[in-house]
Backbone as CSV, one residue per row, in Angstrom:
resi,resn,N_x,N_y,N_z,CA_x,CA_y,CA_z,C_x,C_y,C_z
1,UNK,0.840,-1.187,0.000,0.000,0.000,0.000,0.886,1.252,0.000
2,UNK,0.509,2.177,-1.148,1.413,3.413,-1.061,0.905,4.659,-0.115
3,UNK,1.972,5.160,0.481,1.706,6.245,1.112,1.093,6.988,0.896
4,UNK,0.150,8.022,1.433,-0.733,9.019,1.547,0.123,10.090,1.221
5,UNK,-0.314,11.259,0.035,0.435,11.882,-0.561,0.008,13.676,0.133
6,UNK,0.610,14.184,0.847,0.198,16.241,1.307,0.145,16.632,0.279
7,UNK,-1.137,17.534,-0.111,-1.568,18.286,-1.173,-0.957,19.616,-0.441
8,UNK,0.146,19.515,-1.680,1.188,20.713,-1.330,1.000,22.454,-1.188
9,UNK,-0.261,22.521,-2.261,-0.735,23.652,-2.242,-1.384,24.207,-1.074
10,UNK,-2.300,22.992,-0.334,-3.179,23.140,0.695,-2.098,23.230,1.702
11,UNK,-1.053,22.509,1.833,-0.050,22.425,3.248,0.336,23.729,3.478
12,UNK,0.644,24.936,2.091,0.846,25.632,2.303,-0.187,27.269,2.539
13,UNK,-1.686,26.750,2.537,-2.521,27.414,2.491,-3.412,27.143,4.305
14,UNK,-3.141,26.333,4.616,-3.921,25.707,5.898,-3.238,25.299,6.770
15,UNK,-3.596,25.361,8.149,-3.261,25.133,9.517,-4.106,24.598,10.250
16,UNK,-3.412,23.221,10.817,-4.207,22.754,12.242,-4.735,23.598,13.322
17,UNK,-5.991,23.279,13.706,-6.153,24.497,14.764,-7.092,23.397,15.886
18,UNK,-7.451,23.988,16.832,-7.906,23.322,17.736,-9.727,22.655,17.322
19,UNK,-10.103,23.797,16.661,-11.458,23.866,16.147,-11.245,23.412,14.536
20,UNK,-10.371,23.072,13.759,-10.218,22.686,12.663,-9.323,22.920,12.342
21,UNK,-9.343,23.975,11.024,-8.226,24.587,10.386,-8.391,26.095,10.029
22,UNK,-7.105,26.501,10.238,-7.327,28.090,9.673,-6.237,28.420,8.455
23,UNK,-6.880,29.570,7.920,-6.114,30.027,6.749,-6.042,31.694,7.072
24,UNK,-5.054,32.406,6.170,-5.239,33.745,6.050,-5.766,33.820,4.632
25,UNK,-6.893,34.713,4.697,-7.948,35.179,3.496,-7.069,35.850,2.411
26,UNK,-7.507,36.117,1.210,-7.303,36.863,0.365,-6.993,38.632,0.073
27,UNK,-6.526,39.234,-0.427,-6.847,40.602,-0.623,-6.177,41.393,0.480
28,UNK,-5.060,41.102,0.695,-3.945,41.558,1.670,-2.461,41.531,0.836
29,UNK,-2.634,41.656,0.062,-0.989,41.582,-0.586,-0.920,42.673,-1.050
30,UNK,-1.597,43.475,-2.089,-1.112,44.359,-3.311,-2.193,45.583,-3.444
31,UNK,-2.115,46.542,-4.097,-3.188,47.642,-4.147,-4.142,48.200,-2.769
32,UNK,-3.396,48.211,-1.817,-3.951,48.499,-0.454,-4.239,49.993,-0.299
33,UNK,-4.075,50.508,-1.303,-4.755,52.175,-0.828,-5.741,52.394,-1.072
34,UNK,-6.692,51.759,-2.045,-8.019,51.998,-2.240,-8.677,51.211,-1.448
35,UNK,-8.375,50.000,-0.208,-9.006,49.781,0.206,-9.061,50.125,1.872
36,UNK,-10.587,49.869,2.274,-10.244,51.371,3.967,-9.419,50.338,4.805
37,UNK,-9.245,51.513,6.089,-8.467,50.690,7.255,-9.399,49.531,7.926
38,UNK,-10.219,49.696,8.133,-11.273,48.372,8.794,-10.931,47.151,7.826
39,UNK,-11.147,47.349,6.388,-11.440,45.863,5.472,-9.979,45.491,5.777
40,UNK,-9.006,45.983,6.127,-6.974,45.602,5.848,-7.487,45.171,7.259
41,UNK,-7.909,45.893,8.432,-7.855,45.446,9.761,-7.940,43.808,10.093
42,UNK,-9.590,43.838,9.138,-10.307,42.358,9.395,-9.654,41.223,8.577
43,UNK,-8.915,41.738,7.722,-7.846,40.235,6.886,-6.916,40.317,7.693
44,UNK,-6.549,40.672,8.673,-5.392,40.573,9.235,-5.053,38.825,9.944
45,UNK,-6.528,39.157,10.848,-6.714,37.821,11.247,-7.076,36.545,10.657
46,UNK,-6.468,35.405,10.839,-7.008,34.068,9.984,-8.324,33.622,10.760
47,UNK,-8.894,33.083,9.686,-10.395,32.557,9.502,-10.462,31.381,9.912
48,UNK,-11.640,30.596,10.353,-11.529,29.663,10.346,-12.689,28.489,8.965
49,UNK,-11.716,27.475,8.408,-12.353,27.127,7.087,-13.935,26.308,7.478
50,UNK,-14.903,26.933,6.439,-16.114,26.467,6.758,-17.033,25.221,7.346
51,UNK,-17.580,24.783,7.919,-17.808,22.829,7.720,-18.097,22.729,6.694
52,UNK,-18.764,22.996,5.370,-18.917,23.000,3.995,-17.677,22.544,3.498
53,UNK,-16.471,23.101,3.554,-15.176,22.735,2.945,-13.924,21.329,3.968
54,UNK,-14.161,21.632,5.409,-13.369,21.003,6.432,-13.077,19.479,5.911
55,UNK,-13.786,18.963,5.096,-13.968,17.572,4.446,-12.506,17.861,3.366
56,UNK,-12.899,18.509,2.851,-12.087,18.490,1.572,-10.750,19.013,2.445
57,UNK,-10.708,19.538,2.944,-8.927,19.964,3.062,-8.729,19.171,4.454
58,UNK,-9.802,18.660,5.426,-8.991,17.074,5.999,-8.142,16.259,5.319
59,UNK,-9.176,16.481,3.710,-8.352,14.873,2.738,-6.990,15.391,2.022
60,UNK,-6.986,16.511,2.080,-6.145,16.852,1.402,-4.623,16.992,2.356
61,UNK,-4.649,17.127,3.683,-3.742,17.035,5.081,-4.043,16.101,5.419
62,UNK,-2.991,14.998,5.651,-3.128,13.876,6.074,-3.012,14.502,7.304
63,UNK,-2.901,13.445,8.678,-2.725,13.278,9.967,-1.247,13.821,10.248
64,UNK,-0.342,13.636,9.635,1.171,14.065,10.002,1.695,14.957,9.442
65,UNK,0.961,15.911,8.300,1.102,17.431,7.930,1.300,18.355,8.781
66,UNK,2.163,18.738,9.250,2.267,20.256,10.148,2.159,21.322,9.001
């Protein structure tokens, strides 16, 4: 039986968390002057990923992904 393969993209998009997994959102990198101080405030913090999605990026992090 072959090993369980880390979906590399996701390893680097997602984090174990106590309540699931978290990510940092979108729309924080580039062109930040047109947008206000509150919307930059609230991406600051990571999210936590929906139960809608938690399925799909379980499978995609195995058990021994940090």
């Amino acid at each position: 039986m072959s090993k369980i393969k880390t979906h590399r993209g996701a390893a680097k998009r997602f984090r174990r968390s106590g309540a699931g997994f978290k990510y940092r959102p979108a729309n924080k990198n580039h062109i930040l002057t047109k947008k206000s101080q509150k919307r930059k405030r609230h991406l600051r913090a990571f999210k936590q990923v929906s139960d809608d999605n938690k399925r799909s990026v379980k499978r995609m992090l195995p058990k021994k992904a940090r």
